[in-house]
HTML snippet that shows the backbone in 3Dmol.js (N, CA, C, O; Angstrom):
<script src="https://3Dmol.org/build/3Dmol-min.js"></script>
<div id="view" style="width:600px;height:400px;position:relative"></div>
<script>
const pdb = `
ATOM      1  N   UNK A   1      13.718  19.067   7.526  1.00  0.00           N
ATOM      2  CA  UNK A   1      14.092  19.975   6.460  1.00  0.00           C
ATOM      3  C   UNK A   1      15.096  19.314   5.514  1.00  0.00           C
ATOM      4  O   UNK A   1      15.070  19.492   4.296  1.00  0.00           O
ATOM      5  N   UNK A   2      15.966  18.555   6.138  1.00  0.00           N
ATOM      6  CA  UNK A   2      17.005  17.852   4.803  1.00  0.00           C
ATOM      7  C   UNK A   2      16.469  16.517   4.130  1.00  0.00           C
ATOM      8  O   UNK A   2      17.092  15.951   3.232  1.00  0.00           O
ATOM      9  N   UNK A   3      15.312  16.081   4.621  1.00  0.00           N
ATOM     10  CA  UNK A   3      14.779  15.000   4.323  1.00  0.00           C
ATOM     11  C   UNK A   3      13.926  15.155   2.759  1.00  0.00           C
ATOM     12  O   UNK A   3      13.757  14.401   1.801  1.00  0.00           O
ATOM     13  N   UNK A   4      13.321  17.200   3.255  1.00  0.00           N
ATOM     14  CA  UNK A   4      12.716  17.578   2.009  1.00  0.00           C
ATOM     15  C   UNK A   4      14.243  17.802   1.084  1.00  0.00           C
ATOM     16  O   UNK A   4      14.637  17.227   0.069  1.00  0.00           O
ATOM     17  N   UNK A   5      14.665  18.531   1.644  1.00  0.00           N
ATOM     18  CA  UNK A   5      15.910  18.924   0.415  1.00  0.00           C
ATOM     19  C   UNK A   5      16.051  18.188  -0.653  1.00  0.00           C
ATOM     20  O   UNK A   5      15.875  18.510  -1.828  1.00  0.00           O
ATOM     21  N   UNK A   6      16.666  16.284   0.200  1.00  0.00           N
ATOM     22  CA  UNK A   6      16.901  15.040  -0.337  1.00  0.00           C
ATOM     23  C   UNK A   6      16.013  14.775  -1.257  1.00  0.00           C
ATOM     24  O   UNK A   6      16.345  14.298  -2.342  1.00  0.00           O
ATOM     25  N   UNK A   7      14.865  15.030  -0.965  1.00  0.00           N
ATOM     26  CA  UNK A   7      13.681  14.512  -2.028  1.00  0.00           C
ATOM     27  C   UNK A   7      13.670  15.220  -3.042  1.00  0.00           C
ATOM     28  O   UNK A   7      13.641  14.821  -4.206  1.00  0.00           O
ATOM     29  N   UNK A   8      13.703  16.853  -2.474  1.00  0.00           N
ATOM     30  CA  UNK A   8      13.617  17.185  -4.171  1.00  0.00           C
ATOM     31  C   UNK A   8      14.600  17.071  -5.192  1.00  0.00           C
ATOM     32  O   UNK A   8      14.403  17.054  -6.407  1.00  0.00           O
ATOM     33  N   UNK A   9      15.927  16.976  -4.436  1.00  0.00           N
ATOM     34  CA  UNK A   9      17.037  16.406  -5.232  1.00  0.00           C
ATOM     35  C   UNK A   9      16.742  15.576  -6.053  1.00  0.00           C
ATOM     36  O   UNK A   9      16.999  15.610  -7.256  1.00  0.00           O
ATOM     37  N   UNK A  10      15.943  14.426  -5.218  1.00  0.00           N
ATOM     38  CA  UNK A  10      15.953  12.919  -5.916  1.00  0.00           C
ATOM     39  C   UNK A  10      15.263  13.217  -6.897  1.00  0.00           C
ATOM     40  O   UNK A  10      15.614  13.071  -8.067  1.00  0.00           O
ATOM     41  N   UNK A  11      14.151  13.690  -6.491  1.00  0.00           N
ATOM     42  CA  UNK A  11      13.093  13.982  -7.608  1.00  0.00           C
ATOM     43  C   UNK A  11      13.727  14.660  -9.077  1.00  0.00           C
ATOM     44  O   UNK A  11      13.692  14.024 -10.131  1.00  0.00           O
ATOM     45  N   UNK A  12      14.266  15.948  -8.977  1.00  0.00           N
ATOM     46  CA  UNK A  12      14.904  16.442  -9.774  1.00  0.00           C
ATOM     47  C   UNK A  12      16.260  15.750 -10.787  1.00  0.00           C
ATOM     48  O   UNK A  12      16.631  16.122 -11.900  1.00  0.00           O
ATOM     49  N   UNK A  13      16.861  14.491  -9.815  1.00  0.00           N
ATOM     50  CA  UNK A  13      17.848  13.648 -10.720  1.00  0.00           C
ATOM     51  C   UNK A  13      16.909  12.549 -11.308  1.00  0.00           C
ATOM     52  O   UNK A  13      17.313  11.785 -12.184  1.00  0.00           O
ATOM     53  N   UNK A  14      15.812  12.499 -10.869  1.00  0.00           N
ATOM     54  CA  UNK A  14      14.833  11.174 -11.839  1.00  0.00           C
ATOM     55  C   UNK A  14      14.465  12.566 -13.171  1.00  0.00           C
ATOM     56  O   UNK A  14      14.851  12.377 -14.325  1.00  0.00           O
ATOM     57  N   UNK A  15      14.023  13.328 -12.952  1.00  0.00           N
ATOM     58  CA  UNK A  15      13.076  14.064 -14.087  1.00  0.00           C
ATOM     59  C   UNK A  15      14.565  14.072 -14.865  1.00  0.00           C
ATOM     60  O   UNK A  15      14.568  13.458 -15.932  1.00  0.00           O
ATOM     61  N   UNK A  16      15.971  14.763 -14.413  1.00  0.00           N
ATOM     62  CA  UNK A  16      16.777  14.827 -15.427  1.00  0.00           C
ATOM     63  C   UNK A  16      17.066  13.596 -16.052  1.00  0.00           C
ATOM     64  O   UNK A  16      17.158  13.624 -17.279  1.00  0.00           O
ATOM     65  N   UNK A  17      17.256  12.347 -15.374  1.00  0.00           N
ATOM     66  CA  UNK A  17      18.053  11.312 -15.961  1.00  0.00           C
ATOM     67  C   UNK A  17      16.969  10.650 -17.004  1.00  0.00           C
ATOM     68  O   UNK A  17      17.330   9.604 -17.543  1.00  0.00           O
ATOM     69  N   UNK A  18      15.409  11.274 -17.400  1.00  0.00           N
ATOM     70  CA  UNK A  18      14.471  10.581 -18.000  1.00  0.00           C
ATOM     71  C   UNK A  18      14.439  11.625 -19.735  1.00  0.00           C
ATOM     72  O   UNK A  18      13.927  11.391 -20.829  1.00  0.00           O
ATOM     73  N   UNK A  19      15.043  12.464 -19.335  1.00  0.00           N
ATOM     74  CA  UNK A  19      14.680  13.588 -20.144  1.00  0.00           C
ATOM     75  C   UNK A  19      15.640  13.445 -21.689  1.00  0.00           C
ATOM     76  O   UNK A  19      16.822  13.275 -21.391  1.00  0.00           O
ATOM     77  N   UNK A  20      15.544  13.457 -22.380  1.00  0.00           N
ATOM     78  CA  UNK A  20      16.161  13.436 -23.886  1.00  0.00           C
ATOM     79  C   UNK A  20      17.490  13.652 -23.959  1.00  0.00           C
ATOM     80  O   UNK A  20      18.228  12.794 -24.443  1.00  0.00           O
ATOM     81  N   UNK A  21      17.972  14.861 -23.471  1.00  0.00           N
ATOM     82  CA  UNK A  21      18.935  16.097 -23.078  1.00  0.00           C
ATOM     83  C   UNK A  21      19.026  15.769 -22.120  1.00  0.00           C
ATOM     84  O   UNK A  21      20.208  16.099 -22.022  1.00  0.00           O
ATOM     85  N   UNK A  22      18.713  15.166 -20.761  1.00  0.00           N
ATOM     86  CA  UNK A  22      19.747  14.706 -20.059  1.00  0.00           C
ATOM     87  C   UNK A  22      20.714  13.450 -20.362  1.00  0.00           C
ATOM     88  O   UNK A  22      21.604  13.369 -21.208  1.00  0.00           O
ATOM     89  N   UNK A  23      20.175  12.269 -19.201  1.00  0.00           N
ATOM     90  CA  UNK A  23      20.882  11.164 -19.254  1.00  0.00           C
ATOM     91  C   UNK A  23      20.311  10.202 -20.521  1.00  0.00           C
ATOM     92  O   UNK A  23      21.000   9.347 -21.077  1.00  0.00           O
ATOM     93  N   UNK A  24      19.265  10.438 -20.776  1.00  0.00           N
ATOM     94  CA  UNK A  24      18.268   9.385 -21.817  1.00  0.00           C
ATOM     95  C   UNK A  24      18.216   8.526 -21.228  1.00  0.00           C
ATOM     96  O   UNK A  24      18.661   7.512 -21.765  1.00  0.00           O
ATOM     97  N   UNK A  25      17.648   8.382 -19.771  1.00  0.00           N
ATOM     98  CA  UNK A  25      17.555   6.986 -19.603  1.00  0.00           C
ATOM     99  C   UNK A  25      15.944   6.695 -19.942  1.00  0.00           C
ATOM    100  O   UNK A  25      15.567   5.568 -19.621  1.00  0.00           O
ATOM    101  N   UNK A  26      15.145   7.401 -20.431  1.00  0.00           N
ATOM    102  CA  UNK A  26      13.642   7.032 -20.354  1.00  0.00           C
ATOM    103  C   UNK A  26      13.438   6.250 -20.546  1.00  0.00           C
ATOM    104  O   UNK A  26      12.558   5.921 -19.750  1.00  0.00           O
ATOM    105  N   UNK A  27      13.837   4.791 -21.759  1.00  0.00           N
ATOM    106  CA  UNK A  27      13.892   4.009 -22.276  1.00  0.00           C
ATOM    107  C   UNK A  27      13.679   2.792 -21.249  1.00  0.00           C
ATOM    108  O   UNK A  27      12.715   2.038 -21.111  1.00  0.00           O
ATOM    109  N   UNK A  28      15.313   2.882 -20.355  1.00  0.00           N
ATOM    110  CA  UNK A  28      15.360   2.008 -19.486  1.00  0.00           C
ATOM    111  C   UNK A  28      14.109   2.138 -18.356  1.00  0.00           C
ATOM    112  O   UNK A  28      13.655   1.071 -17.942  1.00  0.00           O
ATOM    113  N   UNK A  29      13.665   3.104 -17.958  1.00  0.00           N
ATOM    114  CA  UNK A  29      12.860   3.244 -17.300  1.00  0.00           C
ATOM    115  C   UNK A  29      11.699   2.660 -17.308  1.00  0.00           C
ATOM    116  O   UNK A  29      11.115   1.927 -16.510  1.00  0.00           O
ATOM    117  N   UNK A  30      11.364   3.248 -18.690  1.00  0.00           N
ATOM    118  CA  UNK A  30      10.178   2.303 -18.828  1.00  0.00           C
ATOM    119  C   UNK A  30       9.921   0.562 -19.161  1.00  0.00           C
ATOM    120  O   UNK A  30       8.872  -0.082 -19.184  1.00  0.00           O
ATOM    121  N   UNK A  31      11.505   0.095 -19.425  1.00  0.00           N
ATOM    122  CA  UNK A  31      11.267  -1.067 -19.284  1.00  0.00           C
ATOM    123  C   UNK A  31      11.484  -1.565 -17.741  1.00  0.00           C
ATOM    124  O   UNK A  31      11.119  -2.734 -17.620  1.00  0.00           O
ATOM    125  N   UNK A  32      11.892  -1.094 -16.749  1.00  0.00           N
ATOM    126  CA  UNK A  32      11.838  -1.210 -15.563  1.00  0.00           C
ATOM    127  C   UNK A  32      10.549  -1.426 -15.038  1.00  0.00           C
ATOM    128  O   UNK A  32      10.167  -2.093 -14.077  1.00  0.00           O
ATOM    129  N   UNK A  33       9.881  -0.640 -15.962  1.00  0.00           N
ATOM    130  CA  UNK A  33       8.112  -0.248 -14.971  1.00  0.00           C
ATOM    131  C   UNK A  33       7.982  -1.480 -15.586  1.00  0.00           C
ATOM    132  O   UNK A  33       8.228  -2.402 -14.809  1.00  0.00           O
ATOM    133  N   UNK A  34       7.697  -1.808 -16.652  1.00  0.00           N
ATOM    134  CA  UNK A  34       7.187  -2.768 -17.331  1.00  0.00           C
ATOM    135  C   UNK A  34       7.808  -4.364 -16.751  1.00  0.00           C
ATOM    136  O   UNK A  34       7.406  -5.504 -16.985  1.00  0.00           O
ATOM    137  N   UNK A  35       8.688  -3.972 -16.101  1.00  0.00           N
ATOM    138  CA  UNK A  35       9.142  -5.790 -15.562  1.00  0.00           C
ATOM    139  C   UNK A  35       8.458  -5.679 -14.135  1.00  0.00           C
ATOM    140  O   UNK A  35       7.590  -6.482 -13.794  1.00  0.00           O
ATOM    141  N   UNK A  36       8.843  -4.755 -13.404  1.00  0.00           N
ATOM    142  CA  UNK A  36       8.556  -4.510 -12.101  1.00  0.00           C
ATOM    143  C   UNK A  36       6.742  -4.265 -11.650  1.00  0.00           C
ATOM    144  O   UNK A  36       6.075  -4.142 -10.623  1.00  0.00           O
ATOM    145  N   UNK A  37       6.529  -4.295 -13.096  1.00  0.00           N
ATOM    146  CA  UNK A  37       4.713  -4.300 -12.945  1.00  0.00           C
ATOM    147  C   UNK A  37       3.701  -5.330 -12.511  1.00  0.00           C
ATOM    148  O   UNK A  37       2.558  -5.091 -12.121  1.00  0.00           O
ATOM    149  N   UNK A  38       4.441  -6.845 -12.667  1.00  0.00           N
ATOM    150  CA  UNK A  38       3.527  -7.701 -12.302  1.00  0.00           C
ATOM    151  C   UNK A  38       3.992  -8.192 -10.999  1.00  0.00           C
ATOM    152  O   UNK A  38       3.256  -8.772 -10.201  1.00  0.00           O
ATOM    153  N   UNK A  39       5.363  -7.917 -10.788  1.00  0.00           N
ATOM    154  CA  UNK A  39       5.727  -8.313  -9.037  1.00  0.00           C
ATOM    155  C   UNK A  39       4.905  -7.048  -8.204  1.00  0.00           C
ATOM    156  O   UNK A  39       4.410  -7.294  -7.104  1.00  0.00           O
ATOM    157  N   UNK A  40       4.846  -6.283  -8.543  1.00  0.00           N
ATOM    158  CA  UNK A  40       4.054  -4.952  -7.539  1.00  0.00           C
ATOM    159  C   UNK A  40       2.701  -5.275  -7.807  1.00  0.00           C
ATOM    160  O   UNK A  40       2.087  -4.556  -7.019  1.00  0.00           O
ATOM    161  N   UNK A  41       1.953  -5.866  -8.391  1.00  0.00           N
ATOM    162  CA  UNK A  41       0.674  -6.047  -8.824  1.00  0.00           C
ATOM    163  C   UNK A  41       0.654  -7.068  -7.523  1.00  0.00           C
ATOM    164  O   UNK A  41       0.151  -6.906  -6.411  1.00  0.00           O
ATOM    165  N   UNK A  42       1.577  -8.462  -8.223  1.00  0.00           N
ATOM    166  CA  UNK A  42       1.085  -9.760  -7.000  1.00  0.00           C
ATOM    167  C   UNK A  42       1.247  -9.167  -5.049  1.00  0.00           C
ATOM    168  O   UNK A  42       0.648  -9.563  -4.049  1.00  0.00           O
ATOM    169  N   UNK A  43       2.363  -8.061  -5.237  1.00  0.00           N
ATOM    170  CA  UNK A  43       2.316  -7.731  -3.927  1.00  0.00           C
ATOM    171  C   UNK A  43       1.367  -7.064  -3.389  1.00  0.00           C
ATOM    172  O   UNK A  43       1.091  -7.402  -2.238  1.00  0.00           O
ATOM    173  N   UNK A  44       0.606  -5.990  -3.969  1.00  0.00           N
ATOM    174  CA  UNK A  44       0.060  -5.447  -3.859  1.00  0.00           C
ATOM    175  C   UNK A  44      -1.548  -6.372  -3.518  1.00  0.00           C
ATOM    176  O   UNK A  44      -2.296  -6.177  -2.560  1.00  0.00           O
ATOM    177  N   UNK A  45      -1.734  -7.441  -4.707  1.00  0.00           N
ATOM    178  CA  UNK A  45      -2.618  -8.215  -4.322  1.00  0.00           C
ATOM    179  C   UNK A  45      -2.640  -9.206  -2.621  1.00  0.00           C
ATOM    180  O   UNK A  45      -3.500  -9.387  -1.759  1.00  0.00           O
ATOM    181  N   UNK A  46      -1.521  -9.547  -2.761  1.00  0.00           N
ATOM    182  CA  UNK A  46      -0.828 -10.266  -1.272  1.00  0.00           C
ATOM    183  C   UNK A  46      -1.680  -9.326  -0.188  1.00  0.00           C
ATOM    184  O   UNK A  46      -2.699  -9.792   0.323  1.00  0.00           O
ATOM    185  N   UNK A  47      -1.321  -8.282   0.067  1.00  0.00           N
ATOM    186  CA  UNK A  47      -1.593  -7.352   0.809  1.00  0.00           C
ATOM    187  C   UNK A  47      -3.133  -7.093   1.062  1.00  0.00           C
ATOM    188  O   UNK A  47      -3.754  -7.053   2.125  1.00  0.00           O
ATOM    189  N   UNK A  48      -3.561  -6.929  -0.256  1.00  0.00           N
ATOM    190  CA  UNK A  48      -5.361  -7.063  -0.117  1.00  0.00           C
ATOM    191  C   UNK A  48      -5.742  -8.417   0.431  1.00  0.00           C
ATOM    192  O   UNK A  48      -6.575  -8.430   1.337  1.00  0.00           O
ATOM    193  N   UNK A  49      -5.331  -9.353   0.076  1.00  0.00           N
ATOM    194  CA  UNK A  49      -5.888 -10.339   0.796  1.00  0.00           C
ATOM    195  C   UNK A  49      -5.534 -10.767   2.396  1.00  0.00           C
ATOM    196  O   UNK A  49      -6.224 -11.449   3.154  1.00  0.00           O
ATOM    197  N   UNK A  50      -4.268 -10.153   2.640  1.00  0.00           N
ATOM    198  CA  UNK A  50      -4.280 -10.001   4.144  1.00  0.00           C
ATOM    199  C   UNK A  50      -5.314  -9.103   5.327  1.00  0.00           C
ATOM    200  O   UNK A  50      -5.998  -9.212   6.345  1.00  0.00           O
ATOM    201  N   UNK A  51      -4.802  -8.165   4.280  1.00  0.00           N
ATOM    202  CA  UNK A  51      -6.295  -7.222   4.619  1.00  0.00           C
ATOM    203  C   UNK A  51      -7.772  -7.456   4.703  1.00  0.00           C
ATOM    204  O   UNK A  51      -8.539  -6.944   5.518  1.00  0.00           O
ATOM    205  N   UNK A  52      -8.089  -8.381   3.657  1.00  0.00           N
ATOM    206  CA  UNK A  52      -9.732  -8.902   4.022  1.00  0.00           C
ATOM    207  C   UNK A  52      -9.668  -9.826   4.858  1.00  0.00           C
ATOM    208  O   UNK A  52     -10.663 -10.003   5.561  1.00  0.00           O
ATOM    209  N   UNK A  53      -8.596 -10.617   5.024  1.00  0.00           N
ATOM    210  CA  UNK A  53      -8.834 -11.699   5.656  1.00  0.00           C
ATOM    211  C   UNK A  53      -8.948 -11.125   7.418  1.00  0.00           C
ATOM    212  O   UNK A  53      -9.622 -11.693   8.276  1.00  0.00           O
ATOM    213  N   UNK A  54      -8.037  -9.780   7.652  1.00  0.00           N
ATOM    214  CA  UNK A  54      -7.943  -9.530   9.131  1.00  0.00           C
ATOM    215  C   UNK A  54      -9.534  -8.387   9.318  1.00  0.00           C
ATOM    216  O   UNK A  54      -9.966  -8.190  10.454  1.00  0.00           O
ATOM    217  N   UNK A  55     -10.231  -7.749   8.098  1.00  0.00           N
ATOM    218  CA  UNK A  55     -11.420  -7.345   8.352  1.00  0.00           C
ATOM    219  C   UNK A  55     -12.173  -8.473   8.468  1.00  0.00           C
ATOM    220  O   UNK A  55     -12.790  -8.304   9.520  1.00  0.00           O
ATOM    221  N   UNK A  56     -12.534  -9.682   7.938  1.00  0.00           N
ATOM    222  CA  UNK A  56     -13.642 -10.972   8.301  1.00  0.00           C
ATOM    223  C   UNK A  56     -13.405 -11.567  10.144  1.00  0.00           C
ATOM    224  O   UNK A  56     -14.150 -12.160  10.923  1.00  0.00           O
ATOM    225  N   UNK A  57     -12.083 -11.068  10.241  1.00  0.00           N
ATOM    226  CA  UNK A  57     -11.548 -11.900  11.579  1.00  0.00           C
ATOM    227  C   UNK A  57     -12.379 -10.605  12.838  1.00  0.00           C
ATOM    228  O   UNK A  57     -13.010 -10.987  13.823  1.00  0.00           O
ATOM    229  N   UNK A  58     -12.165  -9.099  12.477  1.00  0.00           N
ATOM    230  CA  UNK A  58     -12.377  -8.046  12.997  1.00  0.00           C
ATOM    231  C   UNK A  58     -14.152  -8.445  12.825  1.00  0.00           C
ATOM    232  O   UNK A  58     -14.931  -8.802  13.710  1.00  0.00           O
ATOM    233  N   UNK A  59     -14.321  -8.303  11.856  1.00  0.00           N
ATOM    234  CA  UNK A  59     -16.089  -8.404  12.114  1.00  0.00           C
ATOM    235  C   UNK A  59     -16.926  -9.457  12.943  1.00  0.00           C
ATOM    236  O   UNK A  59     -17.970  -9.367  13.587  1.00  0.00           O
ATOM    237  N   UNK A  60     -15.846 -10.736  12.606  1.00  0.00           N
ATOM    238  CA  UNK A  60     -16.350 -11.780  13.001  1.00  0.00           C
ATOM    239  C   UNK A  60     -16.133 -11.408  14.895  1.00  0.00           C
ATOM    240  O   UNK A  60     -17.071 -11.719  15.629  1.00  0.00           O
ATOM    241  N   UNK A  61     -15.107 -10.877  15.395  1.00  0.00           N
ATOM    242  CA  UNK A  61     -15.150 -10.570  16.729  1.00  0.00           C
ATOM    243  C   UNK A  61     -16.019  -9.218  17.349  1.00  0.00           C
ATOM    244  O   UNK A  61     -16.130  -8.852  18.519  1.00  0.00           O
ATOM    245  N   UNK A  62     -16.587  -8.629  16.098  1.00  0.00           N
ATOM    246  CA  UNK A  62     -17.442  -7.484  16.810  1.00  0.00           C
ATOM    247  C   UNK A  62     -18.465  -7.846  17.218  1.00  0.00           C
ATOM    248  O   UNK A  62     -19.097  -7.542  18.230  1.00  0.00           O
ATOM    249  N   UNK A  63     -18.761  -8.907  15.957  1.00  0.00           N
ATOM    250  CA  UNK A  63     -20.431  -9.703  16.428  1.00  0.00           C
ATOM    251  C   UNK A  63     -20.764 -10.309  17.276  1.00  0.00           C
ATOM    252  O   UNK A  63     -21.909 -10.461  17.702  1.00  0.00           O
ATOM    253  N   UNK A  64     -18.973 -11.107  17.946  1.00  0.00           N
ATOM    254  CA  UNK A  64     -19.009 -12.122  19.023  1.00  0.00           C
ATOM    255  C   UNK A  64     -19.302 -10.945  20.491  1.00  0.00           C
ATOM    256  O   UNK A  64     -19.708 -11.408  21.557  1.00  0.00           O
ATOM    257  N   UNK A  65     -19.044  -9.539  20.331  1.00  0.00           N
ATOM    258  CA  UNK A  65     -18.709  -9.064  21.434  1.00  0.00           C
ATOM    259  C   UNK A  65     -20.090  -8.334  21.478  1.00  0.00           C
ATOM    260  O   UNK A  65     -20.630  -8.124  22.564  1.00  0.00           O
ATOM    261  N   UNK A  66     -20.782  -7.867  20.052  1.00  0.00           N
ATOM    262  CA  UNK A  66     -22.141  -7.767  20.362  1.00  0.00           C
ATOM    263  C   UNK A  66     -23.194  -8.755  21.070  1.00  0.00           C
ATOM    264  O   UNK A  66     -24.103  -8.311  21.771  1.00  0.00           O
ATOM    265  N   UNK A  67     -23.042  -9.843  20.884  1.00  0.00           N
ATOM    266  CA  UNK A  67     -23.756 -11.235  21.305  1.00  0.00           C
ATOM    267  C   UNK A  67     -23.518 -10.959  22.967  1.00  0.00           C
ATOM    268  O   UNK A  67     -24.291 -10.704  23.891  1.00  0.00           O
ATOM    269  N   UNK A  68     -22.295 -11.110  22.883  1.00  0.00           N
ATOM    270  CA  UNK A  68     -22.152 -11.149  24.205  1.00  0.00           C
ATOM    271  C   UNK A  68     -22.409  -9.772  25.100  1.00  0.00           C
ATOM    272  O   UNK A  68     -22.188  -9.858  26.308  1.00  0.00           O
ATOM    273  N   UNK A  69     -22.729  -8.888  24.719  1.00  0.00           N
ATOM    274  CA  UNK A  69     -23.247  -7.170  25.336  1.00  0.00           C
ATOM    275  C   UNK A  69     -24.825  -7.586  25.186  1.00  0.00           C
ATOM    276  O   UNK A  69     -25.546  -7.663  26.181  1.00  0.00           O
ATOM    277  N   UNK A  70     -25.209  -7.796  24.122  1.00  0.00           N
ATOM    278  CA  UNK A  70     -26.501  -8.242  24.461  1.00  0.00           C
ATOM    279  C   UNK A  70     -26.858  -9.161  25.358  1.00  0.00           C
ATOM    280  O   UNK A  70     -27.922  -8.995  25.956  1.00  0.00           O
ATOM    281  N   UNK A  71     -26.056 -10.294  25.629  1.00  0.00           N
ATOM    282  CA  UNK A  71     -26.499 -11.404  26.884  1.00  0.00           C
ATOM    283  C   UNK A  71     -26.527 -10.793  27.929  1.00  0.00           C
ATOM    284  O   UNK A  71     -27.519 -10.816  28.659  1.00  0.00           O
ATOM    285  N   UNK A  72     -25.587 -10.215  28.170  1.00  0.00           N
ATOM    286  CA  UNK A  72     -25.240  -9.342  29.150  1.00  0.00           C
ATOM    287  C   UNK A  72     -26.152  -8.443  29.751  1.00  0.00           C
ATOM    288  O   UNK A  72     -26.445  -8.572  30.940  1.00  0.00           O
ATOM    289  N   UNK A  73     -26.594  -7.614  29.101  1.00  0.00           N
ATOM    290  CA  UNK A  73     -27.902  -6.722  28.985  1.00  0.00           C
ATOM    291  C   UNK A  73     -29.413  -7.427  29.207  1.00  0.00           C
ATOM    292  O   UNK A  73     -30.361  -6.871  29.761  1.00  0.00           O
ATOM    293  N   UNK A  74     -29.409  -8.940  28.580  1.00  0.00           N
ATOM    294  CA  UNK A  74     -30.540  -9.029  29.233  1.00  0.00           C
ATOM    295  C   UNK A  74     -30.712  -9.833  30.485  1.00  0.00           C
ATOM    296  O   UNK A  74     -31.746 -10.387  30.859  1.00  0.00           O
ATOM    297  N   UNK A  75     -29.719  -9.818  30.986  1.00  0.00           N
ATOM    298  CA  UNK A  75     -29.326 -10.824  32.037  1.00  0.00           C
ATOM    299  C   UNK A  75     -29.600  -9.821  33.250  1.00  0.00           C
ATOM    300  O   UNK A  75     -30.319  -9.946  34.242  1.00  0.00           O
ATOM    301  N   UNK A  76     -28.886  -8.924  32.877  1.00  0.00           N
ATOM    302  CA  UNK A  76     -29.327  -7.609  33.829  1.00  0.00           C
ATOM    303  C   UNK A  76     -30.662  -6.988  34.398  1.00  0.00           C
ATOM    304  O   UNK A  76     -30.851  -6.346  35.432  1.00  0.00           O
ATOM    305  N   UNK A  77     -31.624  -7.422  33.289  1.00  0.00           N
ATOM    306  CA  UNK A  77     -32.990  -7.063  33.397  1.00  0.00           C
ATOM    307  C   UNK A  77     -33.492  -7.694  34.314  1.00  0.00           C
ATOM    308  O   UNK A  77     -34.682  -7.540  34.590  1.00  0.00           O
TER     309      UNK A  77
END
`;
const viewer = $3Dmol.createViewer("view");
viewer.addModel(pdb, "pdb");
viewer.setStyle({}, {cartoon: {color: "spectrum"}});
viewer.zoomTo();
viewer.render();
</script>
């Protein structure tokens, strides 16, 4: 419950501090997004490629474990 509280606080001091009539920071803000856009891009990319690389590793061991359920299976026969 104070975790929501906190948030909407936060939330509510970003909407004021962006707003005309509040702090005016919109300005800064948006040059924030605008610097902070291509480091969150490359991270974000980082991340996808960890990610495919551990699905090729995952597939590549399902097939090994199918191979081997199938040997298995006909060995049994």
């Amino acid at each position: 419950m104070v975790a929501l509280i906190v948030g909407i606080i936060l939330i509510a001091f970003c909407v004021f501090a962006c707003l005309p009539f509040g702090l005016a920071w919109g300005a800064d803000v948006v040059n924030f997004l605008k610097g902070c856009a291509p480091v969150f891009a490359a991270f974000i990319g980082l991340v996808a490629v960890f990610i495919g690389f551990a699905d090729l590793k995952d597939k590549k061991e399902a097939k090994k474990e199918e191979e081997a359920a199938k040997a298995l299976e006909s060995s049994q026969k």
